[in-house]
N, C-alpha and C positions, 0 to 999 in steps of 0.2 A: 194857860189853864193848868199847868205845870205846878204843882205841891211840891215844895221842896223838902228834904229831909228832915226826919226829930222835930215835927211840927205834929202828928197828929197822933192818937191815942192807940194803945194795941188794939181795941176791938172796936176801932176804925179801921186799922191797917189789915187785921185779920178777915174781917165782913168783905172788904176791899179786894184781898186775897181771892180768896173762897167764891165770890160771885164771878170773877175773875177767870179763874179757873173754870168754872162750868159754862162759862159763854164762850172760853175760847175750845174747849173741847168739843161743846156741841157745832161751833161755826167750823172746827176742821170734821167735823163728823159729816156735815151739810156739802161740804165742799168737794166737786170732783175735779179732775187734771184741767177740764176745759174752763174750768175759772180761775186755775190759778195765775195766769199772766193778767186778767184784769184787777185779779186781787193785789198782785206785784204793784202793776201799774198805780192804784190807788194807793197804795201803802208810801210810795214815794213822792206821789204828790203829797199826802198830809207831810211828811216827814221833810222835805222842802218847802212845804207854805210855813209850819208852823216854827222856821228855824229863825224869826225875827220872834223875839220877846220884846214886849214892853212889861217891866217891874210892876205888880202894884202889892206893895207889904211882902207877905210871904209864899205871892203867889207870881205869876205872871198870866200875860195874855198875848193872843197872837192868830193866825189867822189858823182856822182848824178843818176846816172842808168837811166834817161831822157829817151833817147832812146829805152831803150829796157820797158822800160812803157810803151810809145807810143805805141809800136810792137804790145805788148800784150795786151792796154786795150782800144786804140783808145779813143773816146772823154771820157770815163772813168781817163785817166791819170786827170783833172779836181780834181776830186773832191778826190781822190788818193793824190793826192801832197798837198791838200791842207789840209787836215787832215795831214799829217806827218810835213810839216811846223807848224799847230797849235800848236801839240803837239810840236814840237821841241824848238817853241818859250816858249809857258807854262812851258817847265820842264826846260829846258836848257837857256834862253833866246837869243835862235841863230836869227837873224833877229828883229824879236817883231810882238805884231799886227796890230799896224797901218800901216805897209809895206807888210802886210802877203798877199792883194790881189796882189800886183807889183811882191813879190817873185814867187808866182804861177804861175802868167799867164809868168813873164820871164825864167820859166822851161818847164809848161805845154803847150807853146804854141809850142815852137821848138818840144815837143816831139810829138804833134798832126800830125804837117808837116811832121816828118819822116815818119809816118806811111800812110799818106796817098802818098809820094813819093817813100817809099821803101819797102811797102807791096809785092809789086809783082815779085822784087827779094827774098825777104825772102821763098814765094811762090813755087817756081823755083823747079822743079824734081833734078837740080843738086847743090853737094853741096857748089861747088866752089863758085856758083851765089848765093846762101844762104850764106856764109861766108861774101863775098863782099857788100851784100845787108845788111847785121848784123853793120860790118865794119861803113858802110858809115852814118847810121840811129845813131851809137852810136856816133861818131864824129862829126857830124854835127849837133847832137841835140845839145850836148855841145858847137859849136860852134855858136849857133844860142840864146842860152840862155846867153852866152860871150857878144856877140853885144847886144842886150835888156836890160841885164844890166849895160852894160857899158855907153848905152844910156840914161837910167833910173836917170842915174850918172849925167852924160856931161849937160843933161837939166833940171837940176835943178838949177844948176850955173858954174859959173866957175871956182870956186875954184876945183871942182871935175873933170876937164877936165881930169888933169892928172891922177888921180888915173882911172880913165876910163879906159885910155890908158894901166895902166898898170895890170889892172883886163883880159882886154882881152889877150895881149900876155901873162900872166900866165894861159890862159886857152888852152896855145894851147898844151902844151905837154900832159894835160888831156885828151884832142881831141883823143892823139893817143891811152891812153890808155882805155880810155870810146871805143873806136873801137873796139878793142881787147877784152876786156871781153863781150861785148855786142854781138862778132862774136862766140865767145866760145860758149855760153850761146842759142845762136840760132840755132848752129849745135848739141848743145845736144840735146836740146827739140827735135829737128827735126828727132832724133835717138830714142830716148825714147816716144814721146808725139807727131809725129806729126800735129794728130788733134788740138792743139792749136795753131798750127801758122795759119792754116786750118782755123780757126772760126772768121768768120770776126764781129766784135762787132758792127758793123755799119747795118746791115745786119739779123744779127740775135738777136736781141733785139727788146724784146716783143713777141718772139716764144721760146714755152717750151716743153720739152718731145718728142713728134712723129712730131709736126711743124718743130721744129729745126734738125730732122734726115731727115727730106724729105728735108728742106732747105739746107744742107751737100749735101743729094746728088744729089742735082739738080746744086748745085757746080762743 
């Protein structure tokens, strides 16, 4: 999902900037001390899943864990993605950083959507609806980062039309398995760790200690 450098327009790259900036500021604004290790946690999972590329044109593809970032860190996936993109461009030079704000906001924004669409099945006392609600948050976040990029692409010029086209149908069999593990991964938590899908990040940020247990259970 990776834009590589001197591919896309300056007020592609500047838009890309700029929304960039204000979701990664608002997600450290949201953020207190007690999330920052699961926010660690999740930043090096994406930044380990997504270190196999496969090529397609001027892009690549790879596994992204979007979705289930979203799940767990709400307006936190910001500034999560965007640190693992840095690194990823520094060490590896996957993407670069002139595109680092465009890469972000076309992963972290699809993952933001999920979670505020499919919190409330992940929620769910049953766990079918919890699977479903895992499912649809892991796939459609991929699917939502597909269309952004491939947009990212097509409006820059149109030499890129094509390769657009064909970025998006190669994200679709990803779709099913970004589903799949993303559903896994929410029915264990949900066995082992409920209280994290419980914790809504939106909600209990800037509450610590006895705040955040009376905000649980007024939940």
């Amino acid at each position: 999902m990776h834009i590589s450098e001197g591919l896309l327009s300056p007020p592609i790259l500047v838009s890309g900037a700029v929304l960039c900036l204000c979701g990664t500021a608002y997600g450290l604004k949201k953020m207190d001390a007690d999330e920052v290790p699961r926010t660690g946690i999740l930043t090096a999972a994406f930044f380990v899943a997504s270190l196999i590329h496969v090529p397609i044109g001027p892009a690549s593809i790879h596994l992204l864990l979007v979705g289930l970032a979203g799940i767990l860190l709400g307006w936190s996936c910001f500034p999560a993605l965007l640190v693992a993109l840095f690194l990823q461009a520094l060490f590896f030079q996957y993407g670069g950083l002139t595109v680092l704000g465009v890469n972000t906001v076309n992963m972290a924004l699809p993952a933001l959507l999920v979670f505020f669409l499919f919190t409330p099945l992940i929620r769910h006392k049953r766990y079918w609806v919890n699977n479903l609600g895992g499912f649809l948050a892991g796939s459609l976040a991929i699917l939502g980062s597909g269309v952004l990029t491939s947009l990212s692409l097509a409006l820059s010029g149109e030499p890129f039309v094509r390769a657009a086209q064909l970025i998006l149908l190669a994200h679709l069999p990803l779709m099913l398995i970004e589903g799949f593990i993303t559903a896994v991964v929410v029915t264990f938590i949900k066995k082992v760790r409920p209280e994290i899908l419980q914790a809504d990040p939106l909600l209990t940020s800037g509450l610590t200690g006895h705040s955040k247990e009376r905000a649980r259970r007024d939940q």
